[in-house]
N, C-alpha and C positions, 0 to 999 in steps of 0.2 A: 136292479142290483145296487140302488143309490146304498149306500151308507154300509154293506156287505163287505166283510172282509174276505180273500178270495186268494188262497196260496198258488202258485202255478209252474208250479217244476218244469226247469226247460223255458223259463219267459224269455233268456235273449234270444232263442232260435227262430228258425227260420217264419214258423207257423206261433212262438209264444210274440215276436213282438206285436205281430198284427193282433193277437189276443189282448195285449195287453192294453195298447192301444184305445180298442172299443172297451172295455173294462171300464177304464179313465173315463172315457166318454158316458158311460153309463150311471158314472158316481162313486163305483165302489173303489174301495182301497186293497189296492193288489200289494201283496207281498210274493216277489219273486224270487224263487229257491233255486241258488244256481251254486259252481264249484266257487264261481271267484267274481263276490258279490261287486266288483268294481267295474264289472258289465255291465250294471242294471242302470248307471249311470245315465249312457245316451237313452234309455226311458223314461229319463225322470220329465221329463220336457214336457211327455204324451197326458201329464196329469198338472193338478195343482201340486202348491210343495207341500209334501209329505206324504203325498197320495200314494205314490208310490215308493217301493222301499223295496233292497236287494238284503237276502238273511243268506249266509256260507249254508247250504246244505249238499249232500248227494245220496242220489237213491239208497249205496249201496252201505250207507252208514244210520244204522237205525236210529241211534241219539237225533243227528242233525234231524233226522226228517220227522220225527217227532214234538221236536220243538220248532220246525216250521207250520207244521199244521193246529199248531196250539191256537188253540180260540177262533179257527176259520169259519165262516160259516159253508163256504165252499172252494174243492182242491180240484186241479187239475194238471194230471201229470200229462207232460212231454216228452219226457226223456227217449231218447229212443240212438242207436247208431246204426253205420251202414257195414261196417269193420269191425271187426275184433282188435283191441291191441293191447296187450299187457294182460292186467287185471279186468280190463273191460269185456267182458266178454257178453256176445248177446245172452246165456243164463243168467250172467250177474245183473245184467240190466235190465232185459226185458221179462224174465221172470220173475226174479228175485230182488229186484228194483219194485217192480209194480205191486208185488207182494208186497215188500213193508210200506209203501205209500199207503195201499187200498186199505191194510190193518190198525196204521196209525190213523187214519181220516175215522175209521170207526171208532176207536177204541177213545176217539177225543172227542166224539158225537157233532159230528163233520155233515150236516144238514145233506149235502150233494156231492158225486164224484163223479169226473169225466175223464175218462181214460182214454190216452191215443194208442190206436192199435193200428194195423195194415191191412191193406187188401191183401189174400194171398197166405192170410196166415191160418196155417195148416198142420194138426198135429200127425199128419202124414205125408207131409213134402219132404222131398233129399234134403232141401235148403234150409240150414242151420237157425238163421234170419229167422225166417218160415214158422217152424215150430217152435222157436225161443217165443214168438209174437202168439200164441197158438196159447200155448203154457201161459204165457201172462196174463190175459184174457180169464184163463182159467182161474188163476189163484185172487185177481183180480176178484169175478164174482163170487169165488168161495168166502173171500171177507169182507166184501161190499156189494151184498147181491142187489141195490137198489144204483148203481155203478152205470151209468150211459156211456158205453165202447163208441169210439168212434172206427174207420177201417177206412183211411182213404187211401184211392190209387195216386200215381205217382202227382204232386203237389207245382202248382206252377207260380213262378209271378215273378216281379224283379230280380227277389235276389234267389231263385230257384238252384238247385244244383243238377237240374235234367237241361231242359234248357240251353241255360248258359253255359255250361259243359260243351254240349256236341257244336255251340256257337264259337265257343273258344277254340275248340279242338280245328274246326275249319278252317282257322285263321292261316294255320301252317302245316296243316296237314294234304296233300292231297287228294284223299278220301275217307268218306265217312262209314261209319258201319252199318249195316242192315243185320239186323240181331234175328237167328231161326230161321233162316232163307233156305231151302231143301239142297242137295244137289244141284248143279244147272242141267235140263231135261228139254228134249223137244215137243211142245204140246200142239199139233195140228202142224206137225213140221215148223213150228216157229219155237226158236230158243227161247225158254226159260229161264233166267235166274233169278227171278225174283219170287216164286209163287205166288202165296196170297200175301206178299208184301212183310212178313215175317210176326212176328208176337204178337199180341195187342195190348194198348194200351188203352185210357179213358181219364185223361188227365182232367182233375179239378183244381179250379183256381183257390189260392190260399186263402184270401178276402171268406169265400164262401164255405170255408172251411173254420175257419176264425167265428163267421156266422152261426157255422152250426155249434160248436162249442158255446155260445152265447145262447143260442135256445135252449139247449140241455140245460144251462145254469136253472133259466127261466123258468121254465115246463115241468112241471113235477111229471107228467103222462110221459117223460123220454125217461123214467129212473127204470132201470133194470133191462132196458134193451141196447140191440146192439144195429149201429144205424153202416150200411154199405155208401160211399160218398165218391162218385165218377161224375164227371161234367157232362154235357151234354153228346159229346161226337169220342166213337168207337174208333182209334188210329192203327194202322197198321207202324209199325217202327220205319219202313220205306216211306210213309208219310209224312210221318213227325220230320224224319233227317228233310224232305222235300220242304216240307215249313221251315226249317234252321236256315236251309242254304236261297231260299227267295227272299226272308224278312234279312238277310246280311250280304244280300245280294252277292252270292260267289257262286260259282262252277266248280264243283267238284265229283269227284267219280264217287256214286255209290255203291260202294262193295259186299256182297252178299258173304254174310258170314256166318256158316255151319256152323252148329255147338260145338261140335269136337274143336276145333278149329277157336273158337270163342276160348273154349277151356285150357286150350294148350297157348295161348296169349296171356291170359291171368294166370296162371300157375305163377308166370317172371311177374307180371305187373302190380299183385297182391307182396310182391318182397317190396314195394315202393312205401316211404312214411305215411303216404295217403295214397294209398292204391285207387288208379281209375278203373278198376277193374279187378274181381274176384273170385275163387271157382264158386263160391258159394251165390253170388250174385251170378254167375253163367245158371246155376240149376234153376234158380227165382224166373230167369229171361225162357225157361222153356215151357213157363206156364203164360196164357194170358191174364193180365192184370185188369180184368174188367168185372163192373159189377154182374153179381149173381141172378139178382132180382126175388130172389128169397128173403131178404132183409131189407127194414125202410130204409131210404134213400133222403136227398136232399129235399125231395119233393113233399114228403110228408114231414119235416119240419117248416116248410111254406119257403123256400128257399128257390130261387127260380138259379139255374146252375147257369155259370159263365161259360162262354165258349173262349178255348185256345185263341184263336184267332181276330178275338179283340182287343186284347191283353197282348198279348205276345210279340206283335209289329212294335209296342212301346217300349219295348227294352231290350229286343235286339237290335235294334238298328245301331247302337254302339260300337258294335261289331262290323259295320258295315268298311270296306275301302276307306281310307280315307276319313271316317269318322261318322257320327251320326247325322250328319249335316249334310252330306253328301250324298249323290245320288249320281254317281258316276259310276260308268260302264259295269257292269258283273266281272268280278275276278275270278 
């Protein structure tokens, strides 16, 4: 990528620093398209100076995003949210955002595009989210059919927002939730409540995701497909919360919690400025978030996939009693 100019909608987040990052590393000169380019700042570090540079854009303003993809030789959008609020709505963003990206990278003869999509995304799921991501995808390859989708399930690493979430929530919560647990049932005269442990998940590490967007630049053979990206090991949501509460060392009740039940909690907690929780994300939690195996994976861009469980003890332990230094008794 030395010397490659390389626009990247979405560089401060969670998945564009780590992008940009190895970008720097690589040589090329990343210009990042964000709302309010005085975030692009704590990146400037990851490069030489001038290497990197912050331009005002947003998806859903066609001007800006046309003069950010000006003379790129390669774009990649990130833009993505988890909530609706205002004018943001997943149509505006994840359709109609990726639409005028993928149009203007053509229409200014934009070498490469990599688009981030989700696992999950479905143009027939209840889940709003879902199909907003489903439709992107789509208009996406209608004006950039030579476009490398990415689709990853849920996203791990330092600064993650799964993770550190149910890590924080432990802090002072008495119990954690178990997402899609059945009724509790007697099977063999022994109580149930947990079933098969509830959803599933297939979390991949950011790092490895960051990777794969950096082969798509590379590879001309990834243009026009669409790649599925889960780590190594299949969780049950009972599991994952059982990793939150050993890596922060606490005791807590895990509580099986029925969709209806799920739903009738975020109906209140979606009225919150940043909801931790929303009906539309209950519908998302009744599907498993795992790959298909229909679509290349991490394996056929040569990427050997992180496990949870390497990663993971190094940034929760903050969480722990007492602090990360410690290793006193389980709370």
């Amino acid at each position: 990528m030395k010397d490659k100019l390389v626009t990247v909608f979405g560089g401060t987040g969670f998945i564009g620093r780590h992008l940009v990052q190895r970008l720097a590393a690589s040589g090329a000169r990343v210009r990042v398209a964000v709302r309010h380019p005085d975030d692009v700042e704590i990146l400037m570090t990851m490069g030489d100076v001038g290497q990197i540079a912050g331009i005002r854009a947003s998806v859903v303003h066609e001007g800006s995003v046309r003069q950010a993809v000006a003379g790129a030789d390669a774009v990649v959008n990130l833009v993505a949210i988890l909530y609706e609020s205002g004018r943001r709505t997943f149509d505006s963003i994840h359709r109609q955002g990726a639409e005028t990206v993928a149009r203007a990278a053509a229409e200014a003869g934009v070498g490469s595009l990599v688009h981030m999509s989700a696992l999950g995304a479905d143009p027939a799921s209840h889940s709003v989210y879902a199909t907003s991501k489903a439709a992107g995808e789509a208009a996406v390859r209608a004006a950039f059919p030579r476009a490398a989708i990415l689709r990853p399930s849920v996203v791990f690493g330092p600064q993650d927002g799964f993770f550190n979430l149910f890590a924080s929530l432990a802090r002072f919560s008495p119990a954690l939730p178990v997402f899609g647990c059945p009724m509790p049932s007697l099977r063999n005269g022994v109580p149930d409540i947990y079933g098969d442990g509830g959803v599933k998940f297939q979390p991949v590490h950011v790092g490895d995701v960051a990777d794969a967007i950096m082969v798509c630049l590379r590879d001309g053979a990834t243009a026009g497909k669409t790649f599925e990206l889960g780590g190594p090991t299949v969780y049950s949501f009972k599991e994952i919360m059982e990793i939150v509460l050993r890596e922060t060392g606490r005791r807590r009740l895990l509580l099986p919690l029925p969709y209806w039940v799920a739903s009738l909690q975020a109906t209140f907690l979606q009225l919150l400025p940043r909801p931790l929780l929303t009906t539309d994300q209950v519908e998302l939690l009744k599907h498993d978030n795992v790959v298909s195996g229909k679509q290349p994976g991490l394996a056929d861009l040569g990427i050997a996939a992180t496990a949870a469980e390497i990663v993971v003890p190094s940034y929760l332990d903050r969480y722990r009693p007492g602090g990360r230094f410690s290793r006193s008794q389980r709370a």
